[in-house]
N, C-alpha and C positions, 0 to 999 in steps of 0.2 A: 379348729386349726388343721391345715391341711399342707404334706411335703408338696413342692413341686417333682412332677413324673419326670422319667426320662421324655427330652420332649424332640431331640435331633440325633437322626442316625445317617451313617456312611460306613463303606466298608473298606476296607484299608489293604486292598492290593486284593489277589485270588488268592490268599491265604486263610481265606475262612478268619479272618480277626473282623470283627465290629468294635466303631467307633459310635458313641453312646454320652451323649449331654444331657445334664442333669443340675441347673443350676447353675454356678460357674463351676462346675468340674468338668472333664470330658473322662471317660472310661474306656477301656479297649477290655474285648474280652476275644476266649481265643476259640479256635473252631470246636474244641469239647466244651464251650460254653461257661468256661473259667473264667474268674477276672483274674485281669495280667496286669492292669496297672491304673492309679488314677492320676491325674495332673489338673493341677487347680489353675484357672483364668482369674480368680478374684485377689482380695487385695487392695492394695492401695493403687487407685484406678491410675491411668498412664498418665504421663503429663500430657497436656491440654497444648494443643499448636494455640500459637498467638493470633487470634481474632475469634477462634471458638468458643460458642455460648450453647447454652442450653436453651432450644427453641421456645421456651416459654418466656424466657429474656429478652430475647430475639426480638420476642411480639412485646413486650411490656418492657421499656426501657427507664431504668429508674431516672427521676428528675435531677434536672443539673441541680447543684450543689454550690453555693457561696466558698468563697475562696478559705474563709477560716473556717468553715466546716467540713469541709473538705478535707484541709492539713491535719485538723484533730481528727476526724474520724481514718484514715489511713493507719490510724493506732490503733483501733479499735475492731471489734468485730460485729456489731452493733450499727445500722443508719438510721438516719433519721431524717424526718421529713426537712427540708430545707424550704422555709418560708421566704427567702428572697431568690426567688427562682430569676431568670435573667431580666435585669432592673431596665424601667422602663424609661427612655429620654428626658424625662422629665420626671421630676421628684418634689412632693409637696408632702408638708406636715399632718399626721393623720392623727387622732385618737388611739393611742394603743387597744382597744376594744373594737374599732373599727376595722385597722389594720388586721386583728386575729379573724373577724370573719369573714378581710379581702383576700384573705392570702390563696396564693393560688395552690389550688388541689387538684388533680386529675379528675376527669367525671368517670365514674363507674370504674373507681380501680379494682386491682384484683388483690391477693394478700402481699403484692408486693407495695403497694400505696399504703402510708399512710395518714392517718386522718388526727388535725389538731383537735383538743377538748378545749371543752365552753370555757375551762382556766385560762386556757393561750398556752398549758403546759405540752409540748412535742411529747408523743408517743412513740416509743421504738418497733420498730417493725416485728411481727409476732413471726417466728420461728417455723418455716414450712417443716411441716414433720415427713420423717425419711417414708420415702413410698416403694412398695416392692420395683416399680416398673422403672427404679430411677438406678436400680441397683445391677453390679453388673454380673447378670446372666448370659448364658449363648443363647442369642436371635437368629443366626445361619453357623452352619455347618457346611461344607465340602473337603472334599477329597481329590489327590488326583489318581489320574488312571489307573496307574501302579503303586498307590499309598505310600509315597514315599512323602508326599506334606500333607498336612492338614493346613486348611484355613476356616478360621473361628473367628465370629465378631459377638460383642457382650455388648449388650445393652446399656444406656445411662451413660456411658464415658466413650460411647461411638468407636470401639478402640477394635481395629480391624487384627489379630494375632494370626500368624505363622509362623508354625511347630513342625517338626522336622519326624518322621518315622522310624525306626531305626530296623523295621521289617519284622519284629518278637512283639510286638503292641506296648514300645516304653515313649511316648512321646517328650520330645526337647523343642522349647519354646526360642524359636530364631530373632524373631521382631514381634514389635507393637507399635501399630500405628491409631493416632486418632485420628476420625477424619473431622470433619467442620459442621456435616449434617447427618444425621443418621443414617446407615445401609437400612436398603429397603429390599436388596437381593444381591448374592454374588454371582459370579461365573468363571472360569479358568478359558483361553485361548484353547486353539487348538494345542500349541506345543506347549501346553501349560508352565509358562515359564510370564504368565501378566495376569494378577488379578482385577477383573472386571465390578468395577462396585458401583451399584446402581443407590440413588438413596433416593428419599421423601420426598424433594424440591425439585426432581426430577429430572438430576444431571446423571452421568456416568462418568465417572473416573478411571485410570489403568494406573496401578500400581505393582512394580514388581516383586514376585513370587515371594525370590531371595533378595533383599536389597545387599547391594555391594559398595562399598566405600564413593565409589562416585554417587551415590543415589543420594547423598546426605548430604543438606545445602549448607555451607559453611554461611557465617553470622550476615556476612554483608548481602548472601546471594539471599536469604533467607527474610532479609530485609529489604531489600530493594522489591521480592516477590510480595510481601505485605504490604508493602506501597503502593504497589503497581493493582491490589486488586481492595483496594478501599477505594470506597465513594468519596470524590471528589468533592471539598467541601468547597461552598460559594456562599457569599457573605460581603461583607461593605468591608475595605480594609484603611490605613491611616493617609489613604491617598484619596477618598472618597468623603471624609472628615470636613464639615463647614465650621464647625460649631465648637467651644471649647468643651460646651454639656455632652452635646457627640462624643469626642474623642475619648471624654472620661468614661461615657459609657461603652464602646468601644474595647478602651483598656480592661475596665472591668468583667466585661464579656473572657478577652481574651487569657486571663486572668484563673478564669471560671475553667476553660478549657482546658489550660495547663493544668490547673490542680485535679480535674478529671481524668486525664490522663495519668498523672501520678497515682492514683487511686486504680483505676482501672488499665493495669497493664497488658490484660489482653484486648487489643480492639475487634470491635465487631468485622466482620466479614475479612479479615486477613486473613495470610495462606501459611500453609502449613510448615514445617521445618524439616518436610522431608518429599521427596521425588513424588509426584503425581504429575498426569496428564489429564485436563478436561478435553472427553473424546465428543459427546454430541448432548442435547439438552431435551428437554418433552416441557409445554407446557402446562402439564399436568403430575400426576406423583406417579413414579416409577414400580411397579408392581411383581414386575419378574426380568432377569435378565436371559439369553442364553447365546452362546460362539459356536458359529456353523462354519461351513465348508463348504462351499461349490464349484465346480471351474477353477480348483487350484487357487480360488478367491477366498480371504478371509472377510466372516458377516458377523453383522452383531442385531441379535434381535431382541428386540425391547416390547414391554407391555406395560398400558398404565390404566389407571383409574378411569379416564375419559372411552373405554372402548376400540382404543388404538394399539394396533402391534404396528411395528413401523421395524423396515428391514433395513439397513445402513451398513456401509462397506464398513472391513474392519479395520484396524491399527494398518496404517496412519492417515488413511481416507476415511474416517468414521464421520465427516462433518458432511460426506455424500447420501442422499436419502436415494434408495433404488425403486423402494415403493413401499406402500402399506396395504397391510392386509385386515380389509373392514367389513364389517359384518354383523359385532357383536351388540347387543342392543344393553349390556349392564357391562359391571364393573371388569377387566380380566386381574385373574389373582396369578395365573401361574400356567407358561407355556412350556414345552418340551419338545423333543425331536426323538421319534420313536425310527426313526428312520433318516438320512441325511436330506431326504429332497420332501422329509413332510414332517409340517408344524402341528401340534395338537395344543388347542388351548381351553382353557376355561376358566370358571369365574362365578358370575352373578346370572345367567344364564340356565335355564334348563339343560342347556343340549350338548355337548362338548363339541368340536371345530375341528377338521383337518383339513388345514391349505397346502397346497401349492408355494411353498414361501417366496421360491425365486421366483414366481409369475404372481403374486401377489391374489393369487385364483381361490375360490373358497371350492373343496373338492366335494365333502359331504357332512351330512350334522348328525350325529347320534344321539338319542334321548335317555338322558341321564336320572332327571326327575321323577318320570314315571316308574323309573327302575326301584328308586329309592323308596316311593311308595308302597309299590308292588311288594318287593323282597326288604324292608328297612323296616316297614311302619311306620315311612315317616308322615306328618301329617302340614299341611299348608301347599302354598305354589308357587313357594322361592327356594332355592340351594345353595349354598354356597362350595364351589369348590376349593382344597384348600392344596391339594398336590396331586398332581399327574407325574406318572412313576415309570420310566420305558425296564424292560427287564433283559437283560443279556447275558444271565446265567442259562446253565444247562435244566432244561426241565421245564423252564418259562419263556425262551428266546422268541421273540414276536409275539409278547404280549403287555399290553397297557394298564396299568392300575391306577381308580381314580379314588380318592378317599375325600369327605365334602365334611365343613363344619357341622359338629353336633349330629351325626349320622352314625351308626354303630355298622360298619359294614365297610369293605374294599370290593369296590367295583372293576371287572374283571374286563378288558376288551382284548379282542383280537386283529392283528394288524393283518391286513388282507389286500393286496394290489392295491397299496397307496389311501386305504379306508378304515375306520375300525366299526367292527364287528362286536354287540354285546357278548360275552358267552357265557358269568355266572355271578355271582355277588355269595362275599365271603361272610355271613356275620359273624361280630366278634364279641367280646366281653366287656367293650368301652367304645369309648370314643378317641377311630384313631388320629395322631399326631403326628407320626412321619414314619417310613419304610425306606427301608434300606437290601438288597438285595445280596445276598453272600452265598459262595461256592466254595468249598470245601473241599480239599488237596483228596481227592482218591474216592470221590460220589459222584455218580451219573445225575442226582438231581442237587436243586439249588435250596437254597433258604429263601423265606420271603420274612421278615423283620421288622415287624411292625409296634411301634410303641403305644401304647394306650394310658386313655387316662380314666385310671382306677377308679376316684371318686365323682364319675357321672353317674346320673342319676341311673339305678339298677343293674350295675357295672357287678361282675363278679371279679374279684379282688386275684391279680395271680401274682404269684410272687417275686418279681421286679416290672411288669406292667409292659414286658415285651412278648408281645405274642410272636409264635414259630409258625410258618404255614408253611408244610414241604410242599416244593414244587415238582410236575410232573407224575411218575407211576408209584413216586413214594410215600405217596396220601393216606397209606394203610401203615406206615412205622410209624414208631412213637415219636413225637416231636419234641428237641430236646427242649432243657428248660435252662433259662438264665438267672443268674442271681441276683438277691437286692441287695449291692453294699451300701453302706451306711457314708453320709457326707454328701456332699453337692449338693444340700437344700437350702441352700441361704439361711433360710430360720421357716418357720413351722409359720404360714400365712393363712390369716382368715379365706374360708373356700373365695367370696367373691373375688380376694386379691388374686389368686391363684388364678379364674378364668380369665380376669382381664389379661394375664400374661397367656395364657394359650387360647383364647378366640378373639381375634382380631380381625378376620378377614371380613365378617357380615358386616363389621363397621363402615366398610369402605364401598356398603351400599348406600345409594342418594336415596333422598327424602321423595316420598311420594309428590311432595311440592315441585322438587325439583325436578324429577322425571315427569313432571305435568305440560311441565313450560319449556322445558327442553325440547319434549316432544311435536311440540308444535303450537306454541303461545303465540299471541298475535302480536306480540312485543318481542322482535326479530333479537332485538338488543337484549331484555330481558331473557331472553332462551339463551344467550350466548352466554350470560353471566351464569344461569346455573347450572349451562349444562359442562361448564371448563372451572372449577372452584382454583380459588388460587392456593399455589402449593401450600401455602402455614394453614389455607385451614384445612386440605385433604388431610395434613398429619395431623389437626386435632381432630376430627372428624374419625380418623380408621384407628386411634388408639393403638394401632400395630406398635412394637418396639422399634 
């Protein structure tokens, strides 16, 4: 059994405070490396906007249900397979033996189906046991400029939190939103006053910072918005009726439907009970978000699974595409801006990318892989990157840090006239996780903040799993050391649970199959379908939270 590490950091203003996830806690500790406070994210998860499912529902929708099975099981907590699933126009007398091995079943269900015994007795559906990756953790972290909000989303109940700073590291919890599909990345506007949330199915939504009393849709608006965004249902109605056998089956259809709605009070694809804007869409899954600035112009740039960054004007032209910047031949996990007028991206690639964004121009490739080899010992001819890190403290200002899945090392670049530049590779004690960069009130150099994860394999164990790397001419003083408090670890998880929650990104590499025929199958149509996966199965596919 294995804690989960601290696994997301931010720093909270230039007050030398770090902000620190662990679980569902987040932690602040203060520039002598004290803990100052913890504030717990878990709980009894948010309430659920009306039409939100858990995407494995999503994809497996349990079978309609007879009207008196229906009404008694709404009591219940317990379902059960319903053998007269919607009744056919015609109705003839069967053997009860016959009837039990006509009854319709799904083919190839999963543990949500279940299956009648050779008795004819109904089986109750067996019990999905709780799984770490359903429970709710922080999956992103940001901060704003001046630390004065945190924004945290937890996994399992999609519930996007902003917490307020009070500038001493005591966090106050403002809102909770859930949203409908999971976040796949955040970002803050320039005047960080709109949060940007990128999720799985490959939309973007803006929700604000601070919601204010107009942000909250009262009953009717709230309803007429879930209306407005469910699928149209089409169907024969009592105007289309020949038959008296029609009409009754008809009725009883319709019948079926009201008592499914009684049962299921949240419907599918409805919208939420609180202020969002859908800004622009990807038909693929959404992998990084980030908000630039050019020409006094707001951008929003986006990165997904299919190889695409795509540049798009921002609030309230975000449905304008200005260009895309193409190039990459594998998956992108995560872009940044080391500079305003240059994009750095990576991924499923060897090489890391700096474009041109507003000209959509690819400027230069740096090789990342052999690096990893050379200085990592890593061994094979794939990488995964997992965060590119720009630094603007004192001691590090123009320089780039890339850290790649299952790699023990931070890779060090130098921004040079619009380029970067290799210039050293840090090994470390684990495998890191995320970095965070901090200055501290009355030092020439800066912190570099790096979380690791302790129990990889020949990991020397340090005593809360954040490493200190000073930056600049302060590489000869001792680096301070941070503590490990206790709590934030949901519960003590088998190691394999544990990776699934922190390596996620290799998942969101395609199948040598698929990269076969993508690349150039003689089935024009077949490359098209694998080289674009549809969004539900990119999210089973990358396991990401």
């Amino acid at each position: 059994m294995a804690p989960l590490p601290f696994q997301f950091l931010c720093a909270l203003g230039q007050d030398g405070i770090l902000c620190a996830s662990r679980g569902d806690t987040l932690y602040t500790f203060g520039a002598d490396c004290a803990l100052i406070a913890e504030h717990s994210l878990g709980g009894s998860p948010a309430t659920a906007p009306e039409g939100s499912s858990n995407a494995e529902e999503e994809r497996n929708p349990a079978p309609q249900k007879g009207p008196s099975e229906a009404t008694s099981q709404t009591q219940g907590t317990e379902e059960e397979v319903n053998e007269s699933a919607t009744p056919p126009p015609k109705r003839r007398k069967v053997d009860s033996s016959v009837a039990d091995v006509s009854a319709a079943q799904p083919v190839g269900g999963n543990d949500k189906t279940q299956a009648v015994n050779g008795g004819g007795q109904k089986k109750k559906k067996a019990e999905k046991p709780a799984e770490a990756t359903e429970k709710a953790y922080v999956i992103l972290l940001k901060a704003t400029g001046d630390g004065s909000h945190v924004v945290a989303v937890t996994g399992g109940n999609k519930t996007v939190h902003a917490l307020e700073h009070d500038g001493k590291g005591h966090l106050t919890g403002l809102s909770q939103r859930q949203m409908v599909k999971r976040p796949s990345d955040i970002a803050l506007t320039a005047d960080e006053k709109t949060i940007l949330v990128a999720d799985k199915f490959g939309d973007v939504y803006a929700l604000p910072l601070i919601p204010s009393a107009d942000d909250s849709l009262d009953g009717g608006a709230a309803a007429a918005l879930q209306e407005a965004t469910l699928l149209a249902r089409k169907g024969a109605n009592n105007l289309t009726v020949h038959t008296q056998r029609n009409l009754r089956s008809l009725e009883e259809q319709a019948r079926q439907r009201a008592a499914k709605a009684a049962q299921q009070q949240q419907q599918k694809d409805a919208g939420p009970t609180f202020k969002q804007d859908l800004l622009l869409g990807h038909v693929s899954m959404l992998t990084s978000i980030v908000a630039a600035t050019a020409d006094g112009r707001p951008y929003i740039l986006t990165g997904d699974r299919d190889e695409h960054i795509r540049v798009s004007r921002g609030i309230p032209q975000a449905h304008v595409i200005e260009n895309f910047c193409l190039g990459h031949t594998s998956f992108i996990s995560t872009i940044c801006l080391p500079r305003p007028d240059l994009l750095v991206s990576g991924g499923g690639d060897s090489e890391l990318f700096a474009w041109d964004w507003k000209a959509g121009v690819l400027k230069s490739k740096v090789e990342l892989l052999q690096h990893a080899k050379n200085e990592a010992n890593v061994d094979g001819d794939k990488i995964d990157v997992t965060g590119l890190y720009p630094c603007h403290v004192a001691g590090g200002s123009g320089l780039l840090m890339a850290i790649c899945e299952r790699v023990k090392a931070v890779f060090v670049f130098k921004v040079q006239d619009g380029n970067l530049v290799y210039a050293e590779t840090i090994n470390v004690a684990g495998y890191p996780l995320d970095i965070a960069f901090i200055q501290v009130p009355g030092q020439q150099s800066g912190r570099m903040v790096v979380s690791l994860d302790q129990d990889a394999e020949g990991a020397s164990p340090s005593p809360s799993g954040l490493y200190v790397h000073l930056l600049g001419n302060a590489s000869a003083e001792q680096a301070p050391v941070y503590p490990n408090p206790e709590g934030g670890r949901i519960d003590d998880l088998p190691r394999p649970e544990v990776e699934k929650i922190l390596y996620t990104i290799g998942n969101l590499r395609k199948t040598e199959m698929s990269d076969d025929v993508a690349a150039g199958g003689d089935n024009s149509a077949a490359a098209g379908e694998a080289g674009e996966p549809a969004p539900e199965a990119a999210e089973d596919e990358s396991g990401a939270p």
